[in-house]
C-alpha positions in Angstrom: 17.6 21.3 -7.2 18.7 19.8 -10.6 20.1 17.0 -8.8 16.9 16.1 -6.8 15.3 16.2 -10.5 17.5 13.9 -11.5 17.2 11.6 -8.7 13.6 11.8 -9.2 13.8 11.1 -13.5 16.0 8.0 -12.9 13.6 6.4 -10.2 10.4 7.4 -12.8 12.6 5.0 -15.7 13.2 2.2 -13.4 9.7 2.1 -11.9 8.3 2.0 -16.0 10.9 -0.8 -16.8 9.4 -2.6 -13.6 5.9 -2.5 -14.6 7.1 -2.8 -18.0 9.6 -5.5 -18.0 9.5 -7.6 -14.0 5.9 -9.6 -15.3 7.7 -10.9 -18.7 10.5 -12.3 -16.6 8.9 -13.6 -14.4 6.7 -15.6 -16.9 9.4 -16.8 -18.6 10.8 -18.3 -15.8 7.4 -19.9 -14.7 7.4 -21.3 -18.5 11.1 -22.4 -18.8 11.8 -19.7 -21.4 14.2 -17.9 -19.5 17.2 -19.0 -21.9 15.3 -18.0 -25.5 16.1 -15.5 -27.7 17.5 -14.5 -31.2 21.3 -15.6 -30.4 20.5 -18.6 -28.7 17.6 -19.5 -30.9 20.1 -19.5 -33.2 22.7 -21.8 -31.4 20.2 -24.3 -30.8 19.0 -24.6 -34.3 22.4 -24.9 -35.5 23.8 -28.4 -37.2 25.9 -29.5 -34.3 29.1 -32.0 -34.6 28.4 -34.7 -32.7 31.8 -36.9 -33.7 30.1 -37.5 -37.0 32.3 -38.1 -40.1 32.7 -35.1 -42.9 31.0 -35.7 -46.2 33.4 -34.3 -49.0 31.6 -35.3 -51.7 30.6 -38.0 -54.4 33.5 -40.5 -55.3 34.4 -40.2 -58.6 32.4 -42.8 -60.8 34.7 -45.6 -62.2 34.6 -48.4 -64.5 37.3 -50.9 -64.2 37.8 -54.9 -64.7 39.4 -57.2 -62.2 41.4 -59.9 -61.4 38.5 -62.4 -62.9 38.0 -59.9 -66.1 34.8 -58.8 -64.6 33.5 -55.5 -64.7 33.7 -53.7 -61.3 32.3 -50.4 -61.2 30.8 -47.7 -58.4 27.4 -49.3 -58.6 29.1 -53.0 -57.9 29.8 -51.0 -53.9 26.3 -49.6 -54.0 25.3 -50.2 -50.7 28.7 -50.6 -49.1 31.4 -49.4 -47.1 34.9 -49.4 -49.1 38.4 -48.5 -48.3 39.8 -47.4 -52.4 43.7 -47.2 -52.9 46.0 -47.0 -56.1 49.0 -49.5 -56.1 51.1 -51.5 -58.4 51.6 -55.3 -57.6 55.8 -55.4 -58.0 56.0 -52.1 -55.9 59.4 -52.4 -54.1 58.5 -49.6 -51.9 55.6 -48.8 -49.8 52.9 -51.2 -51.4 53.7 -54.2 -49.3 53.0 -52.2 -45.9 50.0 -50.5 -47.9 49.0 -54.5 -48.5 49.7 -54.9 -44.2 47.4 -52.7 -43.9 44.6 -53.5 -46.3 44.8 -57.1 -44.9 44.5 -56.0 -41.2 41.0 -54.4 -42.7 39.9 -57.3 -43.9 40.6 -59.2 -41.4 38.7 -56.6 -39.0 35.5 -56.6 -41.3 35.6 -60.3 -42.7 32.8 -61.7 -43.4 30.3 -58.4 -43.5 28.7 -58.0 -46.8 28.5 -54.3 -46.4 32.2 -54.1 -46.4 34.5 -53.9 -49.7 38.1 -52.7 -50.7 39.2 -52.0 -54.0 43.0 -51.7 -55.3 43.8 -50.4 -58.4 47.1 -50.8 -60.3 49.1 -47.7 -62.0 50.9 -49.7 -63.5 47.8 -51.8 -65.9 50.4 -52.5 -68.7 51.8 -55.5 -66.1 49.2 -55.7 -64.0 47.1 -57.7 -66.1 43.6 -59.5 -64.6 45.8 -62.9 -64.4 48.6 -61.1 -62.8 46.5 -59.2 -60.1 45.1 -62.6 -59.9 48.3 -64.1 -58.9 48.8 -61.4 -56.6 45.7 -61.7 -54.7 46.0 -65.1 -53.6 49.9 -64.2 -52.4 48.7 -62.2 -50.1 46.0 -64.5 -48.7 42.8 -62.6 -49.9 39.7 -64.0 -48.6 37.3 -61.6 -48.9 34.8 -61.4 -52.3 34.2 -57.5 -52.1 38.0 -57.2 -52.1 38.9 -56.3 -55.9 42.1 -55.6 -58.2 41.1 -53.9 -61.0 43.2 -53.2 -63.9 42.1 -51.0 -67.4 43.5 -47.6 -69.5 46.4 -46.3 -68.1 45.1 -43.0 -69.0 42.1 -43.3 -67.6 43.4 -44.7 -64.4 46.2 -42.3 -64.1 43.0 -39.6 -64.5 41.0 -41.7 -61.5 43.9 -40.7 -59.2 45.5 -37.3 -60.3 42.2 -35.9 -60.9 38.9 -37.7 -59.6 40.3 -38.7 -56.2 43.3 -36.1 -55.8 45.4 -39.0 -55.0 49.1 -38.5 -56.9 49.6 -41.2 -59.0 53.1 -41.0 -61.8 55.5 -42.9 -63.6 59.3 -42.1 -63.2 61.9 -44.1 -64.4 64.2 -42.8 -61.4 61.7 -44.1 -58.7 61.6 -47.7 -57.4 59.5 -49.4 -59.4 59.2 -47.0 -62.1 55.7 -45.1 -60.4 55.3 -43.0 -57.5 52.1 -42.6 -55.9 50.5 -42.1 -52.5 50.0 -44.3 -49.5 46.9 -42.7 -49.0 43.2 -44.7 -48.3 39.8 -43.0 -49.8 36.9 -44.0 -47.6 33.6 -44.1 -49.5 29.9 -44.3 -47.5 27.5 -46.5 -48.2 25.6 -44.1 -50.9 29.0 -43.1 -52.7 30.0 -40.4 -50.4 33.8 -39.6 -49.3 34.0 -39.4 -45.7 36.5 -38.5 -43.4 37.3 -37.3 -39.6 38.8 -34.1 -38.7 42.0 -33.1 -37.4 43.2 -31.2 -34.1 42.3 -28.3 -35.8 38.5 -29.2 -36.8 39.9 -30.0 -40.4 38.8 -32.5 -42.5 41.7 -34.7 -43.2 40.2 -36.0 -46.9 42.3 -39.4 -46.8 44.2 -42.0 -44.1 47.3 -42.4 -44.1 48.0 -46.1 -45.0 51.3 -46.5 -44.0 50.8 -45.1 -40.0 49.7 -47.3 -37.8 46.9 -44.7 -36.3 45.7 -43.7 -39.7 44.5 -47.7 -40.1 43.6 -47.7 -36.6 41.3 -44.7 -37.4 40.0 -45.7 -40.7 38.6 -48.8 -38.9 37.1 -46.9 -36.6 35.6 -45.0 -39.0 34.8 -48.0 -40.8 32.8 -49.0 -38.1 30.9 -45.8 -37.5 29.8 -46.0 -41.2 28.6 -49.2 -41.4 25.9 -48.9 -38.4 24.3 -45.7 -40.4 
């Protein structure tokens, strides 16, 4: 007897949910709403990552002169895509392939306005403006918006360490007397950092300027950055 009542409780709960419930669905599917709901409203309003580049964050502001004794600052790139590195023109070590590289931009992006690089020398005590002069037409510069600036060693050394998080130091026992990285900062054209990601869906911050795929991907990214 209990079991019949039982029988006859479950079959009185699915004949509700059908009057209930059967009409909604079926007018969802009859309005093509048959995927909505909290959870997926949720996905679909969500920022997706469609291969765009990561913003980090404003580049830190600088104010720097250059191998003409001009004034180069951020608002001179306003506007522009730029590849920014730290270097020292009689660099035994890693400088000339960082140079390799920097010309291999240039020679990708010649002759587009919206394009820049700048270099700047740790080492400003040598590196006068004549002297990064002299180096710029050694290593066949042909680009305008390419710039070797030059200023306060402090205030360089600062840039590096602690605006761009690129390590920048003298010591006596490296080659060269400095030690710094090999790394590129990519800058937008309203001032931004930007970067890819990794594997892993991390940012990678900086490109490696002394692999041949961390050029290769900078001047992809390059290109990405100019078309927005």
């Amino acid at each position: 007897m209990l079991k019949n009542k039982s029988y006859i409780g479950i079959s009185f709960v699915i004949l509700v949910f059908g009057i209930y419930a059967i009409p909604k669905i079926v007018n969802r599917f009859q309005n093509n709403e048959i995927v909505k709901g909290d959870r997926l409203d949720k996905v679909s309003n969500a920022t997706v990552d469609n291969g765009k580049l990561e913003k980090i964050g404003p580049a830190p502001k600088f104010e720097l002169v250059n191998q003409d004794n001009s004034k180069i600052n951020n608002e001179t790139y306003k506007g522009k895509v730029y590849v920014l590195e730290f270097f020292f023109s009689t660099c035994p070590s890693i400088c000339p392939k960082m140079n390799l590289s920097m010309l291999q931009i240039e020679k990708t992006f010649f002759g587009n306005p919206n394009f820049g690089i700048v270099s700047i020398t740790i080492d400003p005590e040598h590196d006068t403006p004549a002297v990064l002069k002299e180096h710029r037409e050694l290593l066949g510069v042909k680009s305008s918006n390419w710039n070797f600036l030059t200023g306060d060693k402090t205030y360089i050394f600062d840039l590096s360490n602690k605006g761009f998080n690129l390590y920048a130091g003298q010591d006596n026992k490296a080659k060269g007397g400095f030690e710094h990285s090999g790394l590129f900062a990519l800058i937008d054209k309203n001032g931004d950092i930007r970067c890819r990601k990794d594997d892993y869906g991390n940012p990678i911050l900086y490109y490696d300027g002394l692999d041949k795929k961390g050029v290769r991907d900078i001047q992809q990214d390059i290109a990405i950055l100019l078309k927005e």
